[in-house]
C-alpha positions as CSV (number, residue, x, y, z in Angstrom):
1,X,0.0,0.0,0.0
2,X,3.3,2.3,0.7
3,X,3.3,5.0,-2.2
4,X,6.0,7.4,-0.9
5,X,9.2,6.6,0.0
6,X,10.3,7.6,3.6
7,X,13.1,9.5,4.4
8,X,14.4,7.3,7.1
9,X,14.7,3.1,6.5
10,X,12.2,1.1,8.3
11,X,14.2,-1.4,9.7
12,X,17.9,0.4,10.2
13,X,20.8,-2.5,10.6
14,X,20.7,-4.0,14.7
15,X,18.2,-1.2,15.3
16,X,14.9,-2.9,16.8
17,X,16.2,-4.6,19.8
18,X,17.2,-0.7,20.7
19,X,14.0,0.6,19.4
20,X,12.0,-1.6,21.1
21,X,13.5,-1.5,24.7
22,X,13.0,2.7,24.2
23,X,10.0,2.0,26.8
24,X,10.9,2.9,29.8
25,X,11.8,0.3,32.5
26,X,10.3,-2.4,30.2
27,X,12.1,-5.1,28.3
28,X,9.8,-7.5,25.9
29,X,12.7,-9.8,25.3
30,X,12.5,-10.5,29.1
31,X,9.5,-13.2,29.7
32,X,8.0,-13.0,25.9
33,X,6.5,-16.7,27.1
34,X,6.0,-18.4,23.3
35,X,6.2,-15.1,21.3
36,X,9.1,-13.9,18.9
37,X,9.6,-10.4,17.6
38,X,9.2,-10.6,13.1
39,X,11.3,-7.3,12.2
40,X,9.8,-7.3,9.1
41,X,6.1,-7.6,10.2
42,X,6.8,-4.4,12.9
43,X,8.6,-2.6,9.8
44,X,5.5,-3.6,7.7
45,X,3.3,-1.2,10.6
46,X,5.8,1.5,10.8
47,X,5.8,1.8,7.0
48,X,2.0,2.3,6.6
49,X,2.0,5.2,9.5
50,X,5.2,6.6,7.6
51,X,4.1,6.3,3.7
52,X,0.2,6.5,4.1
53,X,0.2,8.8,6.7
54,X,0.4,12.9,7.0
55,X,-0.4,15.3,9.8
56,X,-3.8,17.0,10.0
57,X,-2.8,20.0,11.5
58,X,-0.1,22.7,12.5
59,X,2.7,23.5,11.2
60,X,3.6,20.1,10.1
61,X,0.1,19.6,8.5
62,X,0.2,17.9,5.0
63,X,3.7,16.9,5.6
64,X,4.5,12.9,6.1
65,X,3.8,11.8,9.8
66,X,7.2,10.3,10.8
67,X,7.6,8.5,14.0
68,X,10.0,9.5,16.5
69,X,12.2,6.6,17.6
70,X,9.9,5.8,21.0
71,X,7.1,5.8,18.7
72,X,8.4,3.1,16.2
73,X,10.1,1.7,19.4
74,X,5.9,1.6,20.5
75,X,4.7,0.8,17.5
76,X,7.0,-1.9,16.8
77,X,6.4,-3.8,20.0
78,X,2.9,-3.5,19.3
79,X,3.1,-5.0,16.0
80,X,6.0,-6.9,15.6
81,X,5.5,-9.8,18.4
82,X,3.7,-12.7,17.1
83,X,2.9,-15.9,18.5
84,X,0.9,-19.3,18.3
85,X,-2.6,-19.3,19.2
86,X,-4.7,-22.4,20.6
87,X,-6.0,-22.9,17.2
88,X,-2.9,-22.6,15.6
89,X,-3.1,-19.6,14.0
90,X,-0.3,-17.1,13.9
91,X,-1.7,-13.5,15.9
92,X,-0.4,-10.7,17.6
93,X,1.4,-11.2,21.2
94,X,-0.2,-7.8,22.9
95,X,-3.7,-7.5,23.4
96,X,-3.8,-5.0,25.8
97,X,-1.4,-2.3,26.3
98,X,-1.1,1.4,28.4
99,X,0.4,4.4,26.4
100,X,1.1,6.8,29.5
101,X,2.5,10.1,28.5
102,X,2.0,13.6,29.3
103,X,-0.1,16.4,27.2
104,X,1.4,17.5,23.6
105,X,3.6,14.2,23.2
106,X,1.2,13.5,20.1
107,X,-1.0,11.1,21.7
108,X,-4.1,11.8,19.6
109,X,-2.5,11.6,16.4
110,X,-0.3,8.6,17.3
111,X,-3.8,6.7,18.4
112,X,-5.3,7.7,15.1
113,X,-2.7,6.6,13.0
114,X,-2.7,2.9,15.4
115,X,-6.4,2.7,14.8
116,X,-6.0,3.3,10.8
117,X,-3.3,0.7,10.4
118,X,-5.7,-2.0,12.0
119,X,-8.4,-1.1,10.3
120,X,-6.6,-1.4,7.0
121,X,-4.0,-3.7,7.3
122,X,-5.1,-6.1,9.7
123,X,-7.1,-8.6,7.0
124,X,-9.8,-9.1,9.6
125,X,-13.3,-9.0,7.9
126,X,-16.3,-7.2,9.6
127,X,-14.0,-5.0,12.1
128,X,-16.1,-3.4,15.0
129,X,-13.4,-1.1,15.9
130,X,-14.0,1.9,18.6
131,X,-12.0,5.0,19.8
132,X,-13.5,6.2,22.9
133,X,-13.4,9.5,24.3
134,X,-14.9,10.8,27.7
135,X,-17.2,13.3,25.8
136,X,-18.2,14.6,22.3
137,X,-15.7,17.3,22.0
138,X,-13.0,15.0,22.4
139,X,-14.5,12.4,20.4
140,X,-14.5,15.1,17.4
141,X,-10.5,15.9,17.7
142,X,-9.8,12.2,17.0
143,X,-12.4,12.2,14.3
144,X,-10.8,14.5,12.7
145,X,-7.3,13.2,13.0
146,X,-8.6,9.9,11.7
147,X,-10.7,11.2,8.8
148,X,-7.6,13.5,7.7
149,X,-5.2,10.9,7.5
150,X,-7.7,9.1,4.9
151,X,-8.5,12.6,3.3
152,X,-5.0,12.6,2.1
153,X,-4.6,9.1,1.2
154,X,-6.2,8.7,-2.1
155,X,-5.6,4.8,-1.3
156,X,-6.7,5.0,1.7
157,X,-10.3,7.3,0.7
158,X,-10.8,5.3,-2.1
159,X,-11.7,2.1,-0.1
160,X,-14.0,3.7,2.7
161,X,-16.8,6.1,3.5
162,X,-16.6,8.5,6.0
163,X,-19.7,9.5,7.6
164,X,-21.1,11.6,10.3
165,X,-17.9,14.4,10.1
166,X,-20.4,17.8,11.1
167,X,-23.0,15.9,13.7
168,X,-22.8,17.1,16.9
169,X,-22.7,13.1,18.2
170,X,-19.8,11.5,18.7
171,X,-20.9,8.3,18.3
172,X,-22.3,9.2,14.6
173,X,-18.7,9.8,13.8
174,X,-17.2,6.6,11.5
175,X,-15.4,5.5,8.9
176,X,-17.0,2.7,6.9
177,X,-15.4,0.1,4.4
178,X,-17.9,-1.4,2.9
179,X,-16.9,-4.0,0.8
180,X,-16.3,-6.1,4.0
181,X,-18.9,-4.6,6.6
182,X,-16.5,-2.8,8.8
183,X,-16.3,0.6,10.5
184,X,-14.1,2.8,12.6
185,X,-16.0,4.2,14.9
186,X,-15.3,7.4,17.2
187,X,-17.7,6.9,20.5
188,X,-18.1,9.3,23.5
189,X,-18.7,8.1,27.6
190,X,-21.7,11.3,27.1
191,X,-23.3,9.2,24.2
192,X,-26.7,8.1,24.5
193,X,-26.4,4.5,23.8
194,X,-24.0,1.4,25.0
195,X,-21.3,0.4,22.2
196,X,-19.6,-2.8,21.9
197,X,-20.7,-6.1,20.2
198,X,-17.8,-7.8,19.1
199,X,-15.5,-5.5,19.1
200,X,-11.9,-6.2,17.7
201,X,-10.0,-3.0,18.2
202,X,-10.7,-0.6,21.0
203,X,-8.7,2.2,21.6
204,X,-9.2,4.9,24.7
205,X,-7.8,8.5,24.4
206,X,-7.4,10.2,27.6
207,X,-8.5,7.6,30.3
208,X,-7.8,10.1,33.2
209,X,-11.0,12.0,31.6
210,X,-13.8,9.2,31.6
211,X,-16.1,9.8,33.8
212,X,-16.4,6.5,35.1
213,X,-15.4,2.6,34.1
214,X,-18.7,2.3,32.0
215,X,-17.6,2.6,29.0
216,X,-14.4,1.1,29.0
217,X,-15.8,-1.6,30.7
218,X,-18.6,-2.2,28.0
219,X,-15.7,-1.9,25.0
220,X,-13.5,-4.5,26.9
221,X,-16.1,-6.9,27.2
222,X,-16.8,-6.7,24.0
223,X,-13.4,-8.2,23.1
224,X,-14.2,-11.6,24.4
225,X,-15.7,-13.8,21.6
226,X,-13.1,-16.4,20.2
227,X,-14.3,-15.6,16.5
228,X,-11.7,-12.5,16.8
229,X,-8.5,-13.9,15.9
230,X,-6.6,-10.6,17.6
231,X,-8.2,-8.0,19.4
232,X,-6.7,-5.3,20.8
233,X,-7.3,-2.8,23.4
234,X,-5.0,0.2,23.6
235,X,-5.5,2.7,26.2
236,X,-4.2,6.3,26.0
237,X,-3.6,9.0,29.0
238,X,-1.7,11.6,30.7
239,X,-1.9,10.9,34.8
240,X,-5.0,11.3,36.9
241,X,-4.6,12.3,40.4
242,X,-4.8,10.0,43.6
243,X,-8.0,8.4,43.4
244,X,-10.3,5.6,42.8
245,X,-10.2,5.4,39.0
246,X,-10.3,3.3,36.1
247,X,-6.9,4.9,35.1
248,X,-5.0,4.5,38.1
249,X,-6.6,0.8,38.0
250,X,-4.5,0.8,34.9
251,X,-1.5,2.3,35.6
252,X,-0.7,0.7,38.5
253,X,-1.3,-3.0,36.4
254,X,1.1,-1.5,33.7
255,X,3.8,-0.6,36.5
256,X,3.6,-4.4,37.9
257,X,4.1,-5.8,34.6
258,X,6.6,-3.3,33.8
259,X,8.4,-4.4,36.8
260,X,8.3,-7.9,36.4
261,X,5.4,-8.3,39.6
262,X,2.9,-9.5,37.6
263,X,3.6,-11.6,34.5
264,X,1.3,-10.7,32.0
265,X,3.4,-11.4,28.3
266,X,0.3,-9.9,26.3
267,X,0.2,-6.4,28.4
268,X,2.4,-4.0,26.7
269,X,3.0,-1.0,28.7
270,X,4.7,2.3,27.8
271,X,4.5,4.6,30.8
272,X,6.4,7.8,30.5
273,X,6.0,9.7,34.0
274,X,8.7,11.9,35.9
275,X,9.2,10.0,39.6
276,X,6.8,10.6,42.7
277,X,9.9,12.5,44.4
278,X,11.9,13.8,41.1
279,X,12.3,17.6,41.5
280,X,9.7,19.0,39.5
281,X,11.5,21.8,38.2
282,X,14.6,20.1,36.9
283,X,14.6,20.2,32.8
284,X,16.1,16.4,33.3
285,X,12.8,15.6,34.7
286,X,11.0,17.2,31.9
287,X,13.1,14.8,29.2
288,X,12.8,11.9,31.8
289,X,8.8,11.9,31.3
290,X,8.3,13.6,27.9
291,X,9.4,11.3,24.8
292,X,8.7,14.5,22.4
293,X,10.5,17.0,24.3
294,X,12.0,19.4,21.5
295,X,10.1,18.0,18.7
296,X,5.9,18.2,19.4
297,X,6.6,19.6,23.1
298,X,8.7,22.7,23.7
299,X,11.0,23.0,26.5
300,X,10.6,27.0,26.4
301,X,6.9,26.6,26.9
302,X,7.5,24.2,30.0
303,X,9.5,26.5,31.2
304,X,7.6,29.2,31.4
305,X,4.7,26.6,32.8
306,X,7.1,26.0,35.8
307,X,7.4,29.0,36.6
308,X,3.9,30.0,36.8
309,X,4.0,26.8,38.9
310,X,6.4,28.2,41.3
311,X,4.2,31.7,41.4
312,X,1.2,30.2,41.8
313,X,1.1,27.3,43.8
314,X,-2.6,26.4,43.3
315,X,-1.0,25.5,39.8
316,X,1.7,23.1,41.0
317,X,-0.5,20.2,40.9
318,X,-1.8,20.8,37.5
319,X,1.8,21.1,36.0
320,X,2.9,18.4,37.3
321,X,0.7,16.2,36.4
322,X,0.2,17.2,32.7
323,X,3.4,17.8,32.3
324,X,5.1,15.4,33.9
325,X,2.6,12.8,34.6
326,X,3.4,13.0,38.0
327,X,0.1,11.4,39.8
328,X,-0.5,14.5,42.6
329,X,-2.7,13.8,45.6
330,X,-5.5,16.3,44.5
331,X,-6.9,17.7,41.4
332,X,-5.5,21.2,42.0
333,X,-3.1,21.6,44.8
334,X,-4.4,24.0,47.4
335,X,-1.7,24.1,50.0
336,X,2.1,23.3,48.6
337,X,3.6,20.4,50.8
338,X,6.7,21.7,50.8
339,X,5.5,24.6,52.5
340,X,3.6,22.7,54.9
341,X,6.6,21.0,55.6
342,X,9.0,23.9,56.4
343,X,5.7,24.9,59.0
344,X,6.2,22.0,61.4
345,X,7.8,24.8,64.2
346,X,9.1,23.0,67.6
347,X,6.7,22.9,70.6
348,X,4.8,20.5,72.5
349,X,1.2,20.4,74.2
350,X,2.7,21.6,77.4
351,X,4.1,24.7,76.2
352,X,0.6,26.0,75.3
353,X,-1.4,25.1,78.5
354,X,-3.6,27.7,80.3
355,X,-3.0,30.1,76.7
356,X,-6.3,31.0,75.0
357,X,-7.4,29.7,71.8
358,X,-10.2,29.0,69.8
359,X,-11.6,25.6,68.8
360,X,-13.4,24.1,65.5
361,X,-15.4,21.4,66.0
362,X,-16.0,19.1,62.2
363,X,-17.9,16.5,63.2
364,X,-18.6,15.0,59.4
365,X,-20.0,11.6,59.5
366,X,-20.2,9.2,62.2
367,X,-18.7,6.5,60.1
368,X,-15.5,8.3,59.8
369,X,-13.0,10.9,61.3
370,X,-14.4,13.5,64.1
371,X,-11.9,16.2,63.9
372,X,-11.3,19.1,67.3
373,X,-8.9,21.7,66.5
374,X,-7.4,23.8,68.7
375,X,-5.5,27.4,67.4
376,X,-3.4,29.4,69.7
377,X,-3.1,32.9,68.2
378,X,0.2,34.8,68.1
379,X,1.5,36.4,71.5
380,X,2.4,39.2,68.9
381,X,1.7,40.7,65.7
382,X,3.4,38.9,62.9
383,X,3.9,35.8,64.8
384,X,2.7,32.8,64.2
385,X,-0.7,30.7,65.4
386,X,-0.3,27.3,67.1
387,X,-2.6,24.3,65.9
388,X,-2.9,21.3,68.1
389,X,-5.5,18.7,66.3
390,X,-7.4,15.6,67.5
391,X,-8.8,13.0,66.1
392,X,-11.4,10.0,66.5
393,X,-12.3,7.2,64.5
394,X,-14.6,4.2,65.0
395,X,-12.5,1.0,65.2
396,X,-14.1,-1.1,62.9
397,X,-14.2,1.7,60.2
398,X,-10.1,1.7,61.2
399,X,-9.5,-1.2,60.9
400,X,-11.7,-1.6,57.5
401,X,-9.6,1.3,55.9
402,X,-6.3,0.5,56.9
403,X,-6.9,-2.9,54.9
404,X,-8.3,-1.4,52.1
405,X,-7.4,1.7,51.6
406,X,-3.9,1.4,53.0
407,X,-4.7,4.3,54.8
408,X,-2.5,3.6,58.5
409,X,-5.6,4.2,60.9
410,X,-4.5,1.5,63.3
411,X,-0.7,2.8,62.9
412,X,-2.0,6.3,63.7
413,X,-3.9,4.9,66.7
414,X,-1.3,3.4,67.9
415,X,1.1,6.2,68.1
416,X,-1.5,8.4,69.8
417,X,-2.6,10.1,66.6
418,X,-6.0,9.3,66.8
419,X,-8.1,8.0,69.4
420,X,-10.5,4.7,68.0
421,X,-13.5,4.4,69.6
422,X,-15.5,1.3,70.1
423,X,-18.1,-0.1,67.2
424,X,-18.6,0.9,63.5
425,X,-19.7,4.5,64.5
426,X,-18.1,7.7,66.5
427,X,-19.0,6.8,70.1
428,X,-20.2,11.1,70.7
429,X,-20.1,10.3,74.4
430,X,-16.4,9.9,73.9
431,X,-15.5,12.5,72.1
432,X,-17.8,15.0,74.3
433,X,-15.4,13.9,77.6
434,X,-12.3,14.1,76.1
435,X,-12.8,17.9,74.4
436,X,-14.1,18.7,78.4
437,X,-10.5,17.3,79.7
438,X,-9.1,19.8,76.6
439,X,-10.4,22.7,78.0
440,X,-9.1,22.0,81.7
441,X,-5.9,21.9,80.3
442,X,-6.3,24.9,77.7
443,X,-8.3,28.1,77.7
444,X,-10.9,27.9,74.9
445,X,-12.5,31.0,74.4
446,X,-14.9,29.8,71.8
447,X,-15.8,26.6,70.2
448,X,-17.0,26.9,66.4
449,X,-19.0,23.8,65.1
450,X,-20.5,22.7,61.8
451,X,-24.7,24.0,62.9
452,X,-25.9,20.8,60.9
453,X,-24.0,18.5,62.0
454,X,-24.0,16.8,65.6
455,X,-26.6,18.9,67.6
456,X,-26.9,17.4,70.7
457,X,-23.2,16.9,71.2
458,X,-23.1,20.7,70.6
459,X,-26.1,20.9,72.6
460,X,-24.4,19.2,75.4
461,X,-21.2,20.9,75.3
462,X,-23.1,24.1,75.3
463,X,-24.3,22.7,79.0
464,X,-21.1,21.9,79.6
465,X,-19.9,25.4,79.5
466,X,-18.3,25.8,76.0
467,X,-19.1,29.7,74.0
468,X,-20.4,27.6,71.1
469,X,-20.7,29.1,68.1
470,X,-23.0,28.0,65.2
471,X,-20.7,27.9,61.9
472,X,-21.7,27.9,58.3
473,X,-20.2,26.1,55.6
474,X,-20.4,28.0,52.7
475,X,-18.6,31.1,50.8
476,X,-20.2,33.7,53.4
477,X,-18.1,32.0,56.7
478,X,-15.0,30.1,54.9
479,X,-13.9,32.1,52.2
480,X,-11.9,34.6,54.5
481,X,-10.1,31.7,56.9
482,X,-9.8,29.0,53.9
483,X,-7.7,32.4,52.4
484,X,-6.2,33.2,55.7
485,X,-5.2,29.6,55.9
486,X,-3.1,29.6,52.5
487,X,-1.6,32.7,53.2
488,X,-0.5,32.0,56.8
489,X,1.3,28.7,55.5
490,X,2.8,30.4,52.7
491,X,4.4,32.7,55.1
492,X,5.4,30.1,57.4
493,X,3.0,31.5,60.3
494,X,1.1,28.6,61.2
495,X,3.0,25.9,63.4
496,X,1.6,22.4,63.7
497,X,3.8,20.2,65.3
498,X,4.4,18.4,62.2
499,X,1.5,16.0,63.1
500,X,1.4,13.1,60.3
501,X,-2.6,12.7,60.4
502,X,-3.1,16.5,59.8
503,X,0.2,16.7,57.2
504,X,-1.9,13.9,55.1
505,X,-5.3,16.0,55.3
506,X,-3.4,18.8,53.7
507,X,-1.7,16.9,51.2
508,X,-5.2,15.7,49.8
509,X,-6.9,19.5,50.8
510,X,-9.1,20.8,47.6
511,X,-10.9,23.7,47.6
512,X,-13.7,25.5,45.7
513,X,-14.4,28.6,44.3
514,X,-17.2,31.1,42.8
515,X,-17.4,32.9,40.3
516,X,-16.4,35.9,42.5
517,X,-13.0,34.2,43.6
518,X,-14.5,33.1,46.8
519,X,-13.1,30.0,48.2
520,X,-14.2,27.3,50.6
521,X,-12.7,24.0,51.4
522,X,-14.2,21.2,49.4
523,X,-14.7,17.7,50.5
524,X,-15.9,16.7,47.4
525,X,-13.0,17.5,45.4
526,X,-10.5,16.3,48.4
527,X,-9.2,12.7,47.4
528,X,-9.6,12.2,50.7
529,X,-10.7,13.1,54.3
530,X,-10.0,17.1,55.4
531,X,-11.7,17.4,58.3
532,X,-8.7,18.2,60.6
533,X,-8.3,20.9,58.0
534,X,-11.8,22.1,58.4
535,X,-12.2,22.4,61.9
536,X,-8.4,24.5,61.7
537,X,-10.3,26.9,59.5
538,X,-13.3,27.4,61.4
539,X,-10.9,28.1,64.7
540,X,-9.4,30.6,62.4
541,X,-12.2,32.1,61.6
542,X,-13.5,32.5,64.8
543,X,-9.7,34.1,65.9
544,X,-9.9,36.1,63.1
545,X,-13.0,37.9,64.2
546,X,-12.6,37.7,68.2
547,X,-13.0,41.0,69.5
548,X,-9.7,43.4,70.2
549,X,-8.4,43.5,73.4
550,X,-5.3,44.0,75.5
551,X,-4.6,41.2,78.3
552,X,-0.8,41.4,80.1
553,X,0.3,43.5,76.7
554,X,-0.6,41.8,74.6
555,X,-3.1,42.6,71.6
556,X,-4.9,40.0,69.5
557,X,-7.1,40.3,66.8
């Protein structure tokens, strides 16, 4: 089918076993199982993206689309291994592999140009082949890859339809060959109907975006009758952050067979990330995890993207991660650990006893954390506030989530992080006597609690002597604390002990914000639990509104 000639040779002299061992910390020569690499069959793929093949758009638009070497080290692998089936018949050796890279390493048009060569090279009559997106607008930028590729190939266009280029549905979006009954089919997670019937290529751009497994469930599924001789599922992503997700389901399966923990010959993973504790601002670290640097990504643009990083830490995250495929605890990084870090400060319990401070009281569910904060304000202006947190947990939740979750409730417990108290639920009795013994030991001027949550304990510790005060959670209450908050971290002014339950609140903190800039700590978007955090910032914002006065000389405010 090749009509051009490339301008580099498809198969260079001793050059594959290189080529193919491009993906990082993986070897396919290393437990291929019954599988053996045919140069000429990998060439055969490489040759049809190189010679068929020209980009859609930019500045290299019309111009052949010729694959860097991790590409055709990629591509290759992908193609190239063949083995033995149970029928005897000679088919691929991947079915399944993970292409993790960060944004502008051509992803989009390398998945097009993957899902074009199967669909016309793979001899495989009535192809159901699918390119998922996780909603309509990116359904259209692959269509439009795919269809341009064809548009320029008068081969290529002479042998299909394409259909469905202006709808507004992704799933209308296909390219149809006819003469056999098969299409290439672009299909959205927003679509209105289920797709899948026997699918035999299936290929997932930007997994971090579904909304959910559904769809990529449905597609894989679909790969399971025995009258396909070799599907193949490719999945394509830049990282997501820390959370349940059918893309970190993925990449940590492509790390273990990466590393040799899970032995998986058909798995094929290519994951190109910068390490969890590689210094993000390093331009080694930017070559480490981006194949393209110099060629499709520009080293001057990320440049200038790490330093808006370091300006703007609530961007941190977002570089990191796009960039760098760095997989950060939250969506968008609210308070920058290393700052939280250098905040640690060096006093104990005892130093603060008989001081005044405020409390914040986050009850949240009683299935999970109760959080009691207590913050000490400055003896003088320009100093810094004092945090002391506590913490309770029912047990059998604990011990539930440390299995699960590997989240170290029992190890906390045990240090005398967190108190665990008996049953599945928050034993409120509990926690109402040990904030009383709190405030014989510390002078709590007011006590700020969540007004839905846990009346009669407020109730009760209202009878008990405590100023409560009822405390909202919206824009109106948080916005000027949650700010406060930032700003007093940023500057190194709030001390907290370096207490490991409360570090790992922050480092999963989110917050939210209006359309007027107001911001409010959000659970929703936290990967995890932040109610330590919470009840610190309603005991900030009850300090930040006490009354001034002047007690022994000294001012607060």
């Amino acid at each position: 089918m090749a009509r051009r000639g490339s301008s580099r040779p498809t198969d260079p002299a001793g050059g594959w076993a290189g080529l193919l061992r491009l993906l990082p910390g993986y070897d396919p020569f290393r437990a291929p199982g019954d599988a053996r690499f045919e140069p000429a069959v990998a060439g055969r793929a490489v040759a049809f993206v190189e010679e068929c093949l020209r980009h859609v758009e930019g500045d290299k638009a019309g111009q052949p689309f010729l694959l860097e070497p991790w590409q055709r080290g990629y591509v290759g692998n992908l193609f190239g291994w063949l083995r033995e089936d149970a029928q005897g018949r000679t088919v691929r050796r991947y079915r399944e592999s993970l292409l993790y890279v960060p944004r502008k390493n051509g992803k989009t048009p390398l998945l097009a140009a993957i899902a074009l060569y199967v669909f016309f090279c793979d001899g495989e009559a009535g192809q159901q082949d699918y390119i998922a997106a996780a909603d309509r607008e990116q359904a259209g930028m692959l269509f439009r890859q795919a269809k341009g590729m064809v548009d320029q190939e008068p081969e290529l266009s002479s042998r299909c339809r394409a259909y469905g280029g202006n709808a507004s549905a992704g799933q209308s979006r296909s390219i149809v060959r006819e003469s056999d009954n098969s299409f290439l089919r672009v299909v959205s997670a927003d679509a209105e109907t289920k797709h899948g019937g026997n699918s035999h290529l299936v290929v997932v751009d930007e997994l971090h975006a579904q909304p959910s497994r559904d769809l990529v469930d449905v597609l894989q599924t679909s790969m399971a009758s025995a009258n396909r001789k070799q599907p193949l599922f490719v999945l394509i992503t830049t990282a997501d952050f820390n959370r349940p997700s059918i893309c970190n389901e993925k990449h940590d399966y492509a790390c273990k067979v990466r590393d040799g923990v899970i032995d998986d010959p058909a798995f094929l993973p290519a994951v190109f990330e910068a390490g969890r504790d590689d210094d993000w601002t390093d331009p080694a670290v930017w070559q480490k995890a981006n194949p393209n640097l110099g060629v499709s990504v520009s080293e001057e643009y990320l440049g200038r993207e790490c330093q808006k990083a370091r300006e703007n830490p609530a961007y941190e995250n977002t570089f990191r991660r796009l960039h760098l495929n760095q997989k950060t605890e939250t969506d968008a990084l609210a308070i920058p650990m290393v700052r939280w870090d250098a905040c640690a400060g060096d006093f104990a319990p005892a130093d603060l006893e008989g001081l005044e401070c405020y409390a914040g009281l986050d009850m949240s569910t009683t299935t999970d954390l109760s959080a009691f904060a207590l913050l000490f304000p400055p003896a003088e202006e320009g100093g810094a506030y004092r945090v002391l947190p506590y913490l309770w947990a029912p047990r059998e939740r604990a011990r539930e989530r440390s299995r699960r979750d590997r989240v170290p409730y029992e190890l906390w417990a045990g240090q005398g992080l967190i108190t665990l108290t008996d049953g599945d639920v928050v034993d409120y009795d509990r926690v109402r006597a040990d904030v009383n013994a709190l405030r014989e030991r510390f002078n709590v001027r007011e006590l700020a609690a969540d007004r839905w949550n846990a009346t009669q304990l407020i109730t009760q510790l209202q009878g008990d002597g405590f100023e409560v005060v009822a405390y909202g959670q919206g824009y109106q209450s948080m916005t000027a604390p949650t700010k406060e908050l930032l700003a007093l971290v940023q500057t190194g002014r709030l001390l907290h002990g370096g207490h490991p339950v409360l570090r790992w609140m922050a480092s999963v903190f989110a917050t939210e914000q209006d359309a007027a800039g107001n911001l409010k700590p959000s659970k929703k978007k936290s990967t995890d639990r932040i109610d330590g955090i919470v009840a610190l910032v309603m005991a900030l914002g009850r300090a930040m509104v006490a009354p001034a006065r002047v007690g022994g000389g000294v001012e607060f405010w």
